[in-house]
C-alpha positions in Angstrom: 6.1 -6.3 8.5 5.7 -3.0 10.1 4.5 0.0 8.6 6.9 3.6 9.0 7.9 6.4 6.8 10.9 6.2 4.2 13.3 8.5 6.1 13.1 5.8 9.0 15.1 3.3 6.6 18.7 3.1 7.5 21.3 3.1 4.2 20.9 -0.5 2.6 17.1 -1.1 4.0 14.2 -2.1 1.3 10.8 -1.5 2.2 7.3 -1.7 0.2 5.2 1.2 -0.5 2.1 0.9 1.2 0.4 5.0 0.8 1.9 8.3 -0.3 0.3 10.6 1.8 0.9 14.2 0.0 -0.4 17.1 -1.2 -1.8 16.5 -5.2 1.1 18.2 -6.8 4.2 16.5 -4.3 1.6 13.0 -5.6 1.8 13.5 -8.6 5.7 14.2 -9.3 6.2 11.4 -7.2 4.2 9.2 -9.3 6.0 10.6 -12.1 9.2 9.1 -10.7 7.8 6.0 -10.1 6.3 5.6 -6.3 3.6 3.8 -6.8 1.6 1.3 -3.7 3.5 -2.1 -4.2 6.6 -0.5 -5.4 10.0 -1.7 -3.4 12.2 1.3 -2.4 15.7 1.2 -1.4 17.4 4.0 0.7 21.2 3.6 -0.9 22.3 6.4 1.5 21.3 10.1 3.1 23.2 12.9 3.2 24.8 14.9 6.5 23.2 17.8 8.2 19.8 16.5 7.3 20.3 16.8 3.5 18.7 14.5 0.8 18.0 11.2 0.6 19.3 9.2 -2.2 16.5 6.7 -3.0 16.6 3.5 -5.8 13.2 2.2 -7.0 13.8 -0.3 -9.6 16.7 0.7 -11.7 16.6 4.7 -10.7 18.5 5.9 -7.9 16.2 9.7 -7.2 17.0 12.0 -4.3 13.9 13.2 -2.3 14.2 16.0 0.5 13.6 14.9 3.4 10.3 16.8 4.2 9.6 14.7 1.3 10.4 11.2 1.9 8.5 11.3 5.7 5.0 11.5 3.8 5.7 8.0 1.9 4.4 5.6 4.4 6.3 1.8 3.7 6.2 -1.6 5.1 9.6 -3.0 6.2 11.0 -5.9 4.1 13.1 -8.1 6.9 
């Protein structure tokens, strides 16, 4: 497995969480929504002109900026 940021998925990817590496409040809401280490992430699609990322984790599809999704740091499910 190799280790990259979430906005390097392509639409249809799965990778593992592996760090979140954010400022405490951006941690925290993140947490909130359920990015936790060990958690597998999905990107179900991103938006044109560098708009938002649709992400699923578990059963909730979230949308993250992409500013955002570069500072959660996953492992690559092949």
């Amino acid at each position: 497995m190799s280790s990259t940021t979430l906005i390097s998925l392509k639409p249809g990817e799965i990778g593992i969480i592996a760090a979140l590496h954010a400022e405490e409040d951006l941690y925290h809401r993140l947490a909130a929504l359920g990015f936790r280490t060990g958690k597998q992430v999905c990107l179900v699609r991103g938006a044109r002109f560098a708009g938002p990322l649709q992400v699923r984790i578990g059963t909730t599809d979230v949308m993250l900026r992409r500013r955002d999704a570069q500072k959660i740091e996953i492992q690559r499910s092949f």
